[in-house]
Structures are given as structure tokens and as C-alpha cells.
DSSP file (Angstrom, degrees, kcal/mol; ACC not computed):
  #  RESIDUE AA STRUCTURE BP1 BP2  ACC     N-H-->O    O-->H-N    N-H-->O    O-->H-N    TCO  KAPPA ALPHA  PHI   PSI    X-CA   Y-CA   Z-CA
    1    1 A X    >>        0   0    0      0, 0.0     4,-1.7     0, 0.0     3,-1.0   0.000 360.0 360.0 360.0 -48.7   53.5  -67.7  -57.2
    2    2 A X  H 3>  +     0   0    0      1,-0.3     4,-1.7     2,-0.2     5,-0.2   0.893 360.0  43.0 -47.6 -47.3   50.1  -67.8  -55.8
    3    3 A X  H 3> S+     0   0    0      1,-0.2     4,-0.5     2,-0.2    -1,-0.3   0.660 106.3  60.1 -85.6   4.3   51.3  -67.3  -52.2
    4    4 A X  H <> S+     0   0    0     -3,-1.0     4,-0.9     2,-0.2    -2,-0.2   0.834 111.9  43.9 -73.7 -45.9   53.8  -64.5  -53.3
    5    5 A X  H  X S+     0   0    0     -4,-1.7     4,-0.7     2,-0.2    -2,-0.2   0.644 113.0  53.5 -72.0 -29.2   50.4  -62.8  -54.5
    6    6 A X  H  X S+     0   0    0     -4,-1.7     4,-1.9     2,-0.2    -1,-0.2   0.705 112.6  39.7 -47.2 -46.1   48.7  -63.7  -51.3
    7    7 A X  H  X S+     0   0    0     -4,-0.5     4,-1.0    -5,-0.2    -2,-0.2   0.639 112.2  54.7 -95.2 -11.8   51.1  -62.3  -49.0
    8    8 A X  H  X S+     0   0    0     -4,-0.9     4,-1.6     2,-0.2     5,-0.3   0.903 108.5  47.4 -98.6 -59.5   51.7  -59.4  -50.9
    9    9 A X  H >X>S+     0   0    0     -4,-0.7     3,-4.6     1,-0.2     4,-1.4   0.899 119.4  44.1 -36.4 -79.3   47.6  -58.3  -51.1
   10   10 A X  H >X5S+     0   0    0     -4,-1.9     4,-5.0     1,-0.3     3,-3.7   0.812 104.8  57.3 -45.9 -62.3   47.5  -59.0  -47.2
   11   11 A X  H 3<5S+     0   0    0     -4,-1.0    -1,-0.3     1,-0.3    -2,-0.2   0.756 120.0  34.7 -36.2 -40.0   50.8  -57.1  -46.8
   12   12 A X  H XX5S+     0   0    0     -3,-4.6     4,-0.9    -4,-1.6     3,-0.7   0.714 116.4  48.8 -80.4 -20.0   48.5  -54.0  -48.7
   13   13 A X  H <<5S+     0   0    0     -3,-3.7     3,-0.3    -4,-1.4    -2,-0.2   0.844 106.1  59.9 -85.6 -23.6   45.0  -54.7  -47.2
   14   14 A X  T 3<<S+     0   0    0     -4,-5.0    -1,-0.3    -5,-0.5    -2,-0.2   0.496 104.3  56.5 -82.4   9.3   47.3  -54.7  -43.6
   15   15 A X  T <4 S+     0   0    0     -3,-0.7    -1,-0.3    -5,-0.2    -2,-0.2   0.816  91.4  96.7 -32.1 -76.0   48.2  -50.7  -44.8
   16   16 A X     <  -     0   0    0     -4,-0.9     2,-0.4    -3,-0.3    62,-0.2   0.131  58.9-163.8 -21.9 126.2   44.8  -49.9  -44.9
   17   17 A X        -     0   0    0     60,-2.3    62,-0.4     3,-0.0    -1,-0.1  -0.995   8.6-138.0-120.7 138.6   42.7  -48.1  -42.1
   18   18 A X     >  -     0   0    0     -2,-0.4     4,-1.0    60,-0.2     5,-0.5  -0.147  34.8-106.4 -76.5 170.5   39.1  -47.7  -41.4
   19   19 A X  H  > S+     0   0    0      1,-0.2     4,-1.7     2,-0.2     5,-0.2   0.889 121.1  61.7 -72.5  -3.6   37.4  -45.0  -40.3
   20   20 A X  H >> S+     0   0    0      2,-0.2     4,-2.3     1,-0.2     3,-1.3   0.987 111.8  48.0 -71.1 -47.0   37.1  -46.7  -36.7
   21   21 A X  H 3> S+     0   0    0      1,-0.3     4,-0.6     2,-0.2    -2,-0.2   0.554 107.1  49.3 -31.0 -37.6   40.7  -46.3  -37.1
   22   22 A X  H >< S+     0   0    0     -4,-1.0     3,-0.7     2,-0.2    -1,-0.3   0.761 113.6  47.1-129.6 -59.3   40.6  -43.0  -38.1
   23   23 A X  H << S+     0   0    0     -4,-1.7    -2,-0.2    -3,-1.3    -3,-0.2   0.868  95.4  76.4 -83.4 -27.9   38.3  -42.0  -35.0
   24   24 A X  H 3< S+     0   0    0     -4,-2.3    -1,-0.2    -5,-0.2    -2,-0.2   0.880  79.2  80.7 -45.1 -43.3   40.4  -43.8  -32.5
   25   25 A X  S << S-     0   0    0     -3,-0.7     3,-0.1    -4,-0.6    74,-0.0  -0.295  97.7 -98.6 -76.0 146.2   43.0  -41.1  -32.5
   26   26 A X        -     0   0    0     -2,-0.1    72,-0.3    71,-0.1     2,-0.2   0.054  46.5 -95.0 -62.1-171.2   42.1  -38.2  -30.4
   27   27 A X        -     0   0    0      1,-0.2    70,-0.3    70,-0.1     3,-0.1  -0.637  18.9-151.2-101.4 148.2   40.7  -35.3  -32.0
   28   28 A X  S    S+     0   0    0     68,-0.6     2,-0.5     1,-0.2    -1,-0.2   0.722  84.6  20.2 -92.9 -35.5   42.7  -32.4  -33.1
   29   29 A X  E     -A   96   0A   0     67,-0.5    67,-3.1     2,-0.0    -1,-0.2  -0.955  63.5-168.8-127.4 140.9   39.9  -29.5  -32.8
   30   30 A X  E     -A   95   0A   0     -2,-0.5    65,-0.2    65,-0.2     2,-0.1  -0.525  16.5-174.3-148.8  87.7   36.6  -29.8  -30.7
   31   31 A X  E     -A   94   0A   0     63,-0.9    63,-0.7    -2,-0.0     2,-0.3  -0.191  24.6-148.5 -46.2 124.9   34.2  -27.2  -31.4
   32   32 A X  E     -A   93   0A   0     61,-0.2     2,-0.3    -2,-0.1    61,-0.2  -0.850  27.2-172.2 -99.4 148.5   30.8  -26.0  -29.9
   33   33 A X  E     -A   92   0A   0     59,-1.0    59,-1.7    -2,-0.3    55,-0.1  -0.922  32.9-145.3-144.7 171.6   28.4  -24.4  -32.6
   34   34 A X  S    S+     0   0    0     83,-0.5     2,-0.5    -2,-0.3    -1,-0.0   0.348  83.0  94.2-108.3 -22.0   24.9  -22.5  -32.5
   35   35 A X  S    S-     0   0    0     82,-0.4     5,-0.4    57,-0.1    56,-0.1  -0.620  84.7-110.6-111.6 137.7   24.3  -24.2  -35.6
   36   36 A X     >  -     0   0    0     -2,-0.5     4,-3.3    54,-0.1    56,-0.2   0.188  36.5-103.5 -49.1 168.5   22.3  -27.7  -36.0
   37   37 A X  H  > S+     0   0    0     54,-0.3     4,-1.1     1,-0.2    -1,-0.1   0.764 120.1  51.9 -30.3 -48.8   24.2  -30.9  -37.0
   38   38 A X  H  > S+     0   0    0      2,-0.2     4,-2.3     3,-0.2     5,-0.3   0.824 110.3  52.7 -89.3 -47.3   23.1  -31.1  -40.6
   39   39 A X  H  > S+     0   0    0      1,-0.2     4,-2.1     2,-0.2    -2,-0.2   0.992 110.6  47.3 -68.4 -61.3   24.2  -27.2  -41.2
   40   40 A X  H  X S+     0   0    0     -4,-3.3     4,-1.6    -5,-0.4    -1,-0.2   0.695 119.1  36.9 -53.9 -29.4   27.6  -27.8  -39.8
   41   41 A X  H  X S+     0   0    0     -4,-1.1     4,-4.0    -3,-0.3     5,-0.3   0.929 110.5  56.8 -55.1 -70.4   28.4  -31.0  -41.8
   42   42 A X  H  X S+     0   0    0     -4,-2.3     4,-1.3     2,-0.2    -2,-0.2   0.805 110.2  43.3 -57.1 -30.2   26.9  -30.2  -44.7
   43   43 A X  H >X S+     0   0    0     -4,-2.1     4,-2.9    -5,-0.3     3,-1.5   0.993 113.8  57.1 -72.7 -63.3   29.1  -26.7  -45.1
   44   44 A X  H 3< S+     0   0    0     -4,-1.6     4,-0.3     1,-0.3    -2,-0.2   0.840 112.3  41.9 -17.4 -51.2   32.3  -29.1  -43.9
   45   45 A X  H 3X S+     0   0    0     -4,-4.0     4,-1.0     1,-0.1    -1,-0.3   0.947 114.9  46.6 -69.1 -35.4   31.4  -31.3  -46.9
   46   46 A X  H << S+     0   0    0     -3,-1.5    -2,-0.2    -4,-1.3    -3,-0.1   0.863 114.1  47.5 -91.9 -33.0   30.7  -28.6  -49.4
   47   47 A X  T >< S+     0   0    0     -4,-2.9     3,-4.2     2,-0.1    -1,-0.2   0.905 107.7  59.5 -73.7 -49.7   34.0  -26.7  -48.4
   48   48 A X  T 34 S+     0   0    0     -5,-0.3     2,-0.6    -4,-0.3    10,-0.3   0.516 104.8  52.7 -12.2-106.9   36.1  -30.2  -48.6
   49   49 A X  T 3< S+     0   0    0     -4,-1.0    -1,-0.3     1,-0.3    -2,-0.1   0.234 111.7  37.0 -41.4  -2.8   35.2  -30.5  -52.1
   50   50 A X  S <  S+     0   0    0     -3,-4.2     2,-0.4    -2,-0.6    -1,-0.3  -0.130 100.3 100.0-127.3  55.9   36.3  -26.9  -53.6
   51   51 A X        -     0   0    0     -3,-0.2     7,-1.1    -4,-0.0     8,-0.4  -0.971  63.6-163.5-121.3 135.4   39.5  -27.3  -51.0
   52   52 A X  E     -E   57   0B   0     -2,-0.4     2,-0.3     5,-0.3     5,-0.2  -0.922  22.8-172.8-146.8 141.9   42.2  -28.5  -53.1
   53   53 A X  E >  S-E   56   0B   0      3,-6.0     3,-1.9    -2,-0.4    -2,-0.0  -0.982  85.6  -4.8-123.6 139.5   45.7  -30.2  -52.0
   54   54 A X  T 3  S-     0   0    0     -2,-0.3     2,-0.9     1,-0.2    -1,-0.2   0.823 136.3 -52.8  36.2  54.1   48.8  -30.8  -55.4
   55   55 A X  T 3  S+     0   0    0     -3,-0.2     2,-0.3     1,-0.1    -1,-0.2   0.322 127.0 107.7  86.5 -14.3   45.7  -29.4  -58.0
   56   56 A X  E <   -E   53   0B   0     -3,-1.9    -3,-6.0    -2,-0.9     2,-0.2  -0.757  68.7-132.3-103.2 145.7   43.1  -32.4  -56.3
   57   57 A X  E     -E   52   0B   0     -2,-0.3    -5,-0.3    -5,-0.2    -8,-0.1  -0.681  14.9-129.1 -96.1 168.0   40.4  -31.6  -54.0
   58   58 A X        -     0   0    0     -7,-1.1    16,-0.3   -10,-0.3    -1,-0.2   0.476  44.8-136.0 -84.1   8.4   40.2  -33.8  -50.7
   59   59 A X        -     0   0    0     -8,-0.4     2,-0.3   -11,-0.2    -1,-0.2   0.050   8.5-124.6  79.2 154.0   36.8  -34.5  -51.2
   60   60 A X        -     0   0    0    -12,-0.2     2,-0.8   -11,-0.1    13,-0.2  -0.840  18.7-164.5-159.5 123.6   34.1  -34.5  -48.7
   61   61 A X  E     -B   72   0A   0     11,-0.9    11,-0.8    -2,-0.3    12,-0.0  -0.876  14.0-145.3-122.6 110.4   31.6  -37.7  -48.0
   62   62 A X  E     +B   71   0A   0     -2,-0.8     2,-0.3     9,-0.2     9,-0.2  -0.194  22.6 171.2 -33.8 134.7   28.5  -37.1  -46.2
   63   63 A X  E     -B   70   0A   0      7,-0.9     7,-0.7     8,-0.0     2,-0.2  -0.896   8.9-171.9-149.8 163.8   27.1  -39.8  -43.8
   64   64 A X  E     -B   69   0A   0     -2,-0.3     5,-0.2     5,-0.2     3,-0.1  -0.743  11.1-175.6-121.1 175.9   24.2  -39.6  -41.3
   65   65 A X  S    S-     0   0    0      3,-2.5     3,-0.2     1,-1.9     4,-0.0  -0.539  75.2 -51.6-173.7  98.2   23.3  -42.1  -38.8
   66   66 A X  S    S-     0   0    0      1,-0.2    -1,-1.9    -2,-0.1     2,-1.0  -0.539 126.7 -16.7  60.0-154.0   19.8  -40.8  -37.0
   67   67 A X  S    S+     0   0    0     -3,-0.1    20,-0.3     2,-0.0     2,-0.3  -0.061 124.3  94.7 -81.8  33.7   20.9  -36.9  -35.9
   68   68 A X        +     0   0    0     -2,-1.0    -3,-2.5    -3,-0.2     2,-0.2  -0.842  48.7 172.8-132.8 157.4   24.5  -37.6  -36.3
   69   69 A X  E     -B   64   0A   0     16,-2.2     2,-0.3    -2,-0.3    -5,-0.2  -0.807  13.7-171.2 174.0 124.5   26.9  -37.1  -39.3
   70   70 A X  E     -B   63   0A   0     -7,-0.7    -7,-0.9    -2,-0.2     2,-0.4  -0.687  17.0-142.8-112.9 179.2   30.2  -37.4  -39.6
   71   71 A X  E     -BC  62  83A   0     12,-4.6    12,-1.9    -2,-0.3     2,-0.5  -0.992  16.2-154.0-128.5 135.0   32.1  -36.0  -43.4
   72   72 A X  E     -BC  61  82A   0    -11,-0.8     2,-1.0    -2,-0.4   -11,-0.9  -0.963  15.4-160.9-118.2 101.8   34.9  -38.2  -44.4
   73   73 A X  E     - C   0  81A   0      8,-0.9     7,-1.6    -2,-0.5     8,-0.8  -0.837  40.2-156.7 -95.4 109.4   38.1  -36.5  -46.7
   74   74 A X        -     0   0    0     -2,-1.0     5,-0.2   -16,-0.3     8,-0.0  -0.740  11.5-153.7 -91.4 144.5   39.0  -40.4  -47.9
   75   75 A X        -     0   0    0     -2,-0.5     4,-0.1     3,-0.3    -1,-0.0   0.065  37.4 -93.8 -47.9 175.8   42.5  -41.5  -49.1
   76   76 A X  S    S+     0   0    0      2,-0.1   -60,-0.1     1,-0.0     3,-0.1   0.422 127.6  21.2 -81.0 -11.0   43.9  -44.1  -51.3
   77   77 A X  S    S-     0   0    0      1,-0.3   -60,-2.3   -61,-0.1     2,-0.1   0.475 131.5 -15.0-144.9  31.2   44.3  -45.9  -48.1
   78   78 A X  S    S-     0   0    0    -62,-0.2    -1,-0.3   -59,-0.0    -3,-0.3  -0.400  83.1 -71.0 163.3 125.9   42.1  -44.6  -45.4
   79   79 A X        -     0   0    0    -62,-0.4    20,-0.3    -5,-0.2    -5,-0.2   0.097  44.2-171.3 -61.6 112.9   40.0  -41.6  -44.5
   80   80 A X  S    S+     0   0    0     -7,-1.6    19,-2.8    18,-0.1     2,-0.3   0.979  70.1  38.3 -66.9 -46.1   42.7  -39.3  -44.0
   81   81 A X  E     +C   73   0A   0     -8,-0.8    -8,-0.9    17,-0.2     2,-0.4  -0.577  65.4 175.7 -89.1 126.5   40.3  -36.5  -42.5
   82   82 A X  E     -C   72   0A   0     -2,-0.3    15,-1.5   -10,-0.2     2,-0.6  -0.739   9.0-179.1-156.1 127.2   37.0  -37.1  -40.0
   83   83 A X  E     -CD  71  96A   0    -12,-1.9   -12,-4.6    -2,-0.4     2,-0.3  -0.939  12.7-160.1-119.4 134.9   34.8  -34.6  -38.5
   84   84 A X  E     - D   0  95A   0     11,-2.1    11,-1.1    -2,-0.6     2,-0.4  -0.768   6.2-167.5-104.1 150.8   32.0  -36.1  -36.3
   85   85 A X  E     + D   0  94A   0     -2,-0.3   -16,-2.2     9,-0.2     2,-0.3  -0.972  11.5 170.3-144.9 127.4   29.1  -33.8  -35.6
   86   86 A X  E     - D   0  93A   0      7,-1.5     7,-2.4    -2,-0.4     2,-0.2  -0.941  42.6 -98.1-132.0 152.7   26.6  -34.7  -33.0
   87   87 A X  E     + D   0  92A   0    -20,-0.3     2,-0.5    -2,-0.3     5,-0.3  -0.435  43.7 178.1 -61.0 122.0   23.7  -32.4  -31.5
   88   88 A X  E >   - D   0  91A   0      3,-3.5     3,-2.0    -2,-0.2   -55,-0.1  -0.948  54.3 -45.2-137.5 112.3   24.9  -30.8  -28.2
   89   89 A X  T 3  S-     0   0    0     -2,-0.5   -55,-0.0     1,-0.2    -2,-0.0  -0.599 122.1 -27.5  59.8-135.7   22.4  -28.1  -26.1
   90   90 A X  T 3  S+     0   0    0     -3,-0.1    -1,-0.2     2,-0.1     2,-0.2  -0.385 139.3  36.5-134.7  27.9   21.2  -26.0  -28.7
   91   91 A X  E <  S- D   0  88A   0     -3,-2.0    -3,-3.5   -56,-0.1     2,-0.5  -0.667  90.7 -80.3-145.9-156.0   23.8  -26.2  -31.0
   92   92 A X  E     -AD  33  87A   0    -59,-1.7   -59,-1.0    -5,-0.3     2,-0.4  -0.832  22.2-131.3-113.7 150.2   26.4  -29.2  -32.3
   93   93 A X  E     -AD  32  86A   0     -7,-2.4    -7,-1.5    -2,-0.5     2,-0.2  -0.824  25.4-154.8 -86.0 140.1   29.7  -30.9  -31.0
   94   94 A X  E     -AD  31  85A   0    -63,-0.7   -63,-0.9    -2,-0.4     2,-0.7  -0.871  12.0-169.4-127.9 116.4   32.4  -31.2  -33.7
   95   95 A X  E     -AD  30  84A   0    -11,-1.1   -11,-2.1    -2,-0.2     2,-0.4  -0.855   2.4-174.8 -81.3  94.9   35.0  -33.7  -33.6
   96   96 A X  E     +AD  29  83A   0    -67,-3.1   -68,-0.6    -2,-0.7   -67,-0.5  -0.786  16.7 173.3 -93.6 138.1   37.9  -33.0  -36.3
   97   97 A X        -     0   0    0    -15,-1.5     2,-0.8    -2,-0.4   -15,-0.2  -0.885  20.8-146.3-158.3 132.6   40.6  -36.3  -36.1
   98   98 A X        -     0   0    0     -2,-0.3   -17,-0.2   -72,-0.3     5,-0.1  -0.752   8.8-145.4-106.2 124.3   43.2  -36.7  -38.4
   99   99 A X  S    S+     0   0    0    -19,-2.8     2,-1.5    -2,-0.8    -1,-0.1   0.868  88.6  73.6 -43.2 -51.3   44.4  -40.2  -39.5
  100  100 A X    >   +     0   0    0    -20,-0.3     3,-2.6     1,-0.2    -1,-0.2  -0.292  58.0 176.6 -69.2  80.7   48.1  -39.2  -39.8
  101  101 A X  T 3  S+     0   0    0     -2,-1.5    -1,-0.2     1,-0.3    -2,-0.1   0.909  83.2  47.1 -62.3 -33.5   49.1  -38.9  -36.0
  102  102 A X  T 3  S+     0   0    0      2,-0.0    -1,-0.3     0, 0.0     2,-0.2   0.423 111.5  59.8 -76.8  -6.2   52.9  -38.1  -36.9
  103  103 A X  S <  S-     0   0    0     -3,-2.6     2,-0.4    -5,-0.1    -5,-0.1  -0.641  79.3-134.3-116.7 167.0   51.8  -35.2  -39.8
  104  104 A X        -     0   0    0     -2,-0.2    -3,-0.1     1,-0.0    -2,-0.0  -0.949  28.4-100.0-114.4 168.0   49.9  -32.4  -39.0
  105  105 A X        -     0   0    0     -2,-0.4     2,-0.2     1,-0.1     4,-0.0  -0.261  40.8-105.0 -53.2 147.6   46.8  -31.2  -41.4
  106  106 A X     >  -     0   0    0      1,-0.1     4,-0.8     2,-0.1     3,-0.5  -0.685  38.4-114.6 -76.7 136.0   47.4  -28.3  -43.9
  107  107 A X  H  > S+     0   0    0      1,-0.3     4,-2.1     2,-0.2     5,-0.4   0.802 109.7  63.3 -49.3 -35.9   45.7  -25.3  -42.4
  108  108 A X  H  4 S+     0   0    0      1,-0.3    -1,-0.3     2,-0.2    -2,-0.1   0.394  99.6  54.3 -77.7  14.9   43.1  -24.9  -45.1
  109  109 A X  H  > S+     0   0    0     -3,-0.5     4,-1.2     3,-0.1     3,-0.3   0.696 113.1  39.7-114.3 -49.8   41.7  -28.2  -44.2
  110  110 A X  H  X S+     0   0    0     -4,-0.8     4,-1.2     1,-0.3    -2,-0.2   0.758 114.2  59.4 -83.6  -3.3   41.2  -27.3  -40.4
  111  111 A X  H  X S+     0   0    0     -4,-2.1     4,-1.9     2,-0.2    -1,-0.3   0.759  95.2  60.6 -61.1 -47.5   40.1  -23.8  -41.6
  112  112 A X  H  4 S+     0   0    0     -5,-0.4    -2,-0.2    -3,-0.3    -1,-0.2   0.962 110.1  40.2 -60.0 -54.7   37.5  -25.4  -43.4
  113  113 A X  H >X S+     0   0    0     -4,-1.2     3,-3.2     2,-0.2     4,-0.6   0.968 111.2  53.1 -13.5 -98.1   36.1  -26.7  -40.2
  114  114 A X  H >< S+     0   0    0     -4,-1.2     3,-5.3     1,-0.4    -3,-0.1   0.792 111.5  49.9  12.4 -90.0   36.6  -23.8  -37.9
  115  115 A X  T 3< S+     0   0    0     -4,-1.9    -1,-0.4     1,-0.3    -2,-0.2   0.304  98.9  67.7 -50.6   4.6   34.8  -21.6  -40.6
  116  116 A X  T <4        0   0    0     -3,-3.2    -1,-0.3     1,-0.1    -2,-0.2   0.622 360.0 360.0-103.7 -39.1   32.2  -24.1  -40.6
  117  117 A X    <<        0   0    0     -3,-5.3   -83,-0.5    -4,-0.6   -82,-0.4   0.362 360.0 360.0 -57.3 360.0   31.1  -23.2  -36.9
């Protein structure tokens, strides 16, 4: 019974992706903006979170790392959404990549991006 319970956890964990996963796949939008890192992100996050898919919103998770920050929409098994934002010239880079390489994103998720610029 114990290795039925084993192989079945692995069988779930092996489902799972991380967000290097998540960034591996090429990017669906890449964007120049005027506007620093931290602006573009932070609006990314803040629209996520009143952006709503079946009555739930996708969420939006901050993270920095030095002048970089990427926003994270997570799943139940793997940040379905990821925008990188990095400092470029006198504006940002934005990197949108969507976990689901075989779906495409609902427009009001890459809209939320876009509008972000």
C-alpha cells in the first residue's frame, strides 16, 4: 500500500512545473516601455488580481530580485502566467510566457500586460 501511495505522489509531483519551466518556453509578447521596472510590474500585478477567469481572479505575485521583477498568475500546478520585467535604455523589457504551450491565453490576461506598457 505504501508504494501504491509513493508512486502515485511522484506520478503528481512529476505534473507539476516551476517557474524555470514556465520561463523556458518562448515568450508570447515582448514589449518595450517608457516606464521603470517596478511601475510596469506592479500595474501587471494589480490588474491580475481584479482580472477574473470562471468567477476567480488569476492572481498576481510580485517578486523582485535587485532591479528585476517578474509577476507570477500561479496554478494549482504551476505558474500558468509569467511576465519578466527587466530595465532596458530608459524604459523596461517585458517578457509575457505562458505555461500552456498547446492553449492560448484568454485575451484579458495579455491585455492586462499590453495596457501595462
Amino acid at each position: 500500500m505504501r508504494i501504491l501511495i509513493a508512486a502515485a505522489a511522484l506520478m503528481v509531483m512529476g505534473g507539476c512545473a516551476s517557474v524555470g519551466d514556465t520561463r523556458s518556453n518562448p515568450p508570447l509578447l515582448e514589449l518595450q516601455s517608457s516606464k521603470t521596472p517596478r511601475a510596469v510590474a506592479e500595474c501587471i500585478r494589480d490588474t491580475w488580481q481584479n482580472t477574473t477567469v470562471l468567477g476567480a481572479s488569476i492572481g498576481g505575485v510580485l517578486q523582485t530580485s535587485g532591479n528585476r521583477y517578474s509577476v507570477l498568475a500561479p496554478d494549482a500546478q504551476s505558474p500558468l502566467h509569467l511576465v519578466d520585467i527587466i530595465p532596458s535604455g530608459k524604459g523596461s523589457l517585458i517578457r509575457y510566457h505562458f505555461y500552456r504551450t498547446w492553449q492560448s491565453p484568454l485575451d484579458r490576461v495579455t491585455a492586462g500586460v499590453k495596457g501595462c506598457i
